[in-house]
N, C-alpha and C positions, 0 to 999 in steps of 0.2 A: 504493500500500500504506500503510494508516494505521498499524499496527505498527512502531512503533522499530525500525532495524537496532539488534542488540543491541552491545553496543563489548566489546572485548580486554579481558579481567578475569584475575584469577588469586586463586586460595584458599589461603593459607599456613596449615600445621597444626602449630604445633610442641610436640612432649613433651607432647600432650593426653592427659590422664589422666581416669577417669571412675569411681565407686564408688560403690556402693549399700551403705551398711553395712559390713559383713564381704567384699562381693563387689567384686572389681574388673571393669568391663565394657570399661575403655579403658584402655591402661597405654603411657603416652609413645610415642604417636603422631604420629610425626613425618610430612606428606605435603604436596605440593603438586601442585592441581588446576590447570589452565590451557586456558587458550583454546586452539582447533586441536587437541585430541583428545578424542576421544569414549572416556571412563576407565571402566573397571568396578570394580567391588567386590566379593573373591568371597572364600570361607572357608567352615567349615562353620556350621553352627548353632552359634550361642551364640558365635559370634568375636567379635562386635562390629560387624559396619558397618550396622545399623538405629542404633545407639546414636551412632557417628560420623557420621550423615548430623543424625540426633537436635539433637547438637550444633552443629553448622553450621547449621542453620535454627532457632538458639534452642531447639528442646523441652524442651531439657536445657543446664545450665551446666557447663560442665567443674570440676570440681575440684582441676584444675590445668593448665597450660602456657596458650598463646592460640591462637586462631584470626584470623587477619586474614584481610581483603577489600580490596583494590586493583584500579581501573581504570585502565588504561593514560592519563597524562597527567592523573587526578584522584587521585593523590594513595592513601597506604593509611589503613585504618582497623580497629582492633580490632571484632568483630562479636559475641567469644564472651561477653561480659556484656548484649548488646540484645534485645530480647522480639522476636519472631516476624515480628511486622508491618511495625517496621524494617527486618530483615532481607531481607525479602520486597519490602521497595519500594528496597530498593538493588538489585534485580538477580537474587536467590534466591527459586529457586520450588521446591517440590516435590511428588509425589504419595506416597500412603501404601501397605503392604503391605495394609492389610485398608480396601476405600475407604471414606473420608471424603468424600460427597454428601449433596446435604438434597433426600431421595430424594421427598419430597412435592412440589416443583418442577418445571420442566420443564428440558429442555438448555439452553434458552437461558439461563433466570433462572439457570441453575447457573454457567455461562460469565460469564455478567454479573458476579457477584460478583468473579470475579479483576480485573474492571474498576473495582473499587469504588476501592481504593487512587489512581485515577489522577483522580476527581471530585474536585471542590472543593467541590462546593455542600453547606449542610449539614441538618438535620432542617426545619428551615422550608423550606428550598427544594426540599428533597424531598418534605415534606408537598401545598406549593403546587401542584409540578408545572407551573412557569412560567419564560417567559424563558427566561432564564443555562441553569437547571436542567434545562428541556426541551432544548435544544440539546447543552447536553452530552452528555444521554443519549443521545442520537440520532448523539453522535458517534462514541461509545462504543460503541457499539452496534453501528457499522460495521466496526469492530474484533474483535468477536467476531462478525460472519458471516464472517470473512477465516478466523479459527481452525475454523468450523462446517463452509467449502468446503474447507478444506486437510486437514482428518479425515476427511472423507467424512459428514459427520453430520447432512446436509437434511435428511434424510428422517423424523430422531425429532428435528427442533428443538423441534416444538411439546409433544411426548411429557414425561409425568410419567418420570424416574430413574428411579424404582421398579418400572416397567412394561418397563424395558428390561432386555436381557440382559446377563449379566454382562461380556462382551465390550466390547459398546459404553459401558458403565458408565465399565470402564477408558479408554477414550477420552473419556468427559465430562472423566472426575478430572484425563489428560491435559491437555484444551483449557483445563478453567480454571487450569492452571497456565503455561500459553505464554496465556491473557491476562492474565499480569501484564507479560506483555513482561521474561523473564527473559534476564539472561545467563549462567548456569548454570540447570540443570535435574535435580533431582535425583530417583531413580527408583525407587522401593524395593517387592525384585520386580514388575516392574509387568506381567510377563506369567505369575504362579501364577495356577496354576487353570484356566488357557487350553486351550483345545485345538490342535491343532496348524495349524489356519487360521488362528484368530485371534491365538498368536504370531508367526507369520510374517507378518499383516497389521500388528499393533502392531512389529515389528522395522521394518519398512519407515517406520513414520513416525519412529519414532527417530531413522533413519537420515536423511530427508528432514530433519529440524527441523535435523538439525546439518549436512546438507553443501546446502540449500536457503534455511532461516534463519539460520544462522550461530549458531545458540543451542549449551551444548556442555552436552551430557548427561554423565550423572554416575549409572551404571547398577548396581545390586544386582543380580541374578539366577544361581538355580543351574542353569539351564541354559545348561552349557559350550558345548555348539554354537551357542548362539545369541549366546555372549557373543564366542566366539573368534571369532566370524564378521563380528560389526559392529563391536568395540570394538577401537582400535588400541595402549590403553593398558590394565594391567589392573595394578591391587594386590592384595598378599593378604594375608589379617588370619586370628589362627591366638589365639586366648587372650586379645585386645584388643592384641595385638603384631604388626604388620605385618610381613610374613614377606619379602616379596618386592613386587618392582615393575620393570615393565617391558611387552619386547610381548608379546601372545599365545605366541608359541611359546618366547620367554625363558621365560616365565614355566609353560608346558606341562612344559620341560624339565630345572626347577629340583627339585633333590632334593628341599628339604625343604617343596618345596609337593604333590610327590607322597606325601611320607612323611604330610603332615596333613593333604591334601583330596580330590587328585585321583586316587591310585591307580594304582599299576602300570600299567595297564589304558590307562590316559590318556597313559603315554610310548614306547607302539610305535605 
């Protein structure tokens, strides 16, 4: 397997604050992510956790508290002032709510790109297409057909994005974030709009990347059966205020997460 075993991480979040103006989207946010649980993020619209994943993968600078990033035996490091691409090549990867593919390409060249981060060679040697250059890609390479067999996704490797259904989309957006060889993996709704075969085929990889790869997802979505079912951690975010934390059914049977999300309906 050319893919990095991914190593013990953990994501410290403390008193992050976030404002847009007059609006507050994240108000002292205090949480910690960690290796060995696959975490959800659930509230209603307009809580905040697109805005708090936002943060943790650079999109957005908090306007107050920190976010750190520590790997086990290397040591911590503040992440909430670093741009995107740093972020992402320490270890954070993630996919978007509405996908982000360059849909005029094909699977593979889309895959490839999460491999870019991991090349050395630079615009000459890419130009040339020689040596050094050539070998790496080809090492690379090897790398995302590992991610293309483990999706199931042979079959549209050669296929234009564009051409593919929105189903398998969500699976491209997927692979080229497990080829950055992340050790968190963050997921924001990645199964709207799905139908019901195709969330229960994206739930299954989820599932496999964290208890097969050792990678630990870090899951948005508001479907409660899908989350209470795979996720063994689950936060809840209610105003940009984190209301509750713990396991699924802690968390099912917490008042004031049924008084703001889940509904009466949700604690018989």
């Amino acid at each position: 397997m050319s893919i990095r075993a991914p190593e013990a991480a953990r994501i410290e979040i403390d008193d992050v604050s976030l404002r847009f103006g007059g609006v507050t989207a994240l108000d002292g946010v205090t949480l910690e992510l960690a290796s060995g649980s696959l975490h959800a993020l659930i509230g209603p619209n307009g809580a905040g956790k697109t805005s708090l994943l936002n943060c943790i993968s650079g999109l957005y600078r908090p306007s107050g508290g920190s976010i750190t990033y520590s790997i086990e035996g290397g040591g911590e490091r503040r992440i909430d002032r670093l741009p995107p691409h740093r972020i992402a090549r320490l270890g954070i990867a993630r996919t978007f709510q509405n996908i982000e593919l360059f849909k005029h390409m094909t699977t593979l060249d889309n895959l490839m790109l999460g491999r870019h981060m991991h090349m050395r060679g630079g615009v000459l040697d890419g130009g040339l297409y020689w040596g050094r250059q050539q070998r790496e890609e080809v090492s690379e390479r090897r790398s995302v057909e590992e991610v293309i067999d483990f999706l199931e996704l042979q079959a549209v490797r050669g296929d234009l994005v564009g051409n593919l259904s929105y189903g398998q989309q969500k699976l491209v957006e997927l692979g080229r974030a497990l080829a950055i060889e992340p050790n968190f993996l963050l997921l924001d709704e990645p199964m709207a709009g799905m139908n019901v075969e195709e969330k229960e085929s994206l739930a299954r990889f989820v599932l496999d990347v964290y208890e097969e790869w050792n990678i630990t997802p870090v899951v948005i979505d508001h479907d409660m059966d899908v989350v209470m079912e795979i996720c063994d951690r689950v936060s809840v975010l209610d105003f940009g205020r984190v209301i509750a934390v713990g396991s699924p059914d802690e968390v099912r049977a917490d008042p004031d997460v049924i008084d703001a999300y889940l509904g009466e309906e949700a604690h018989v």
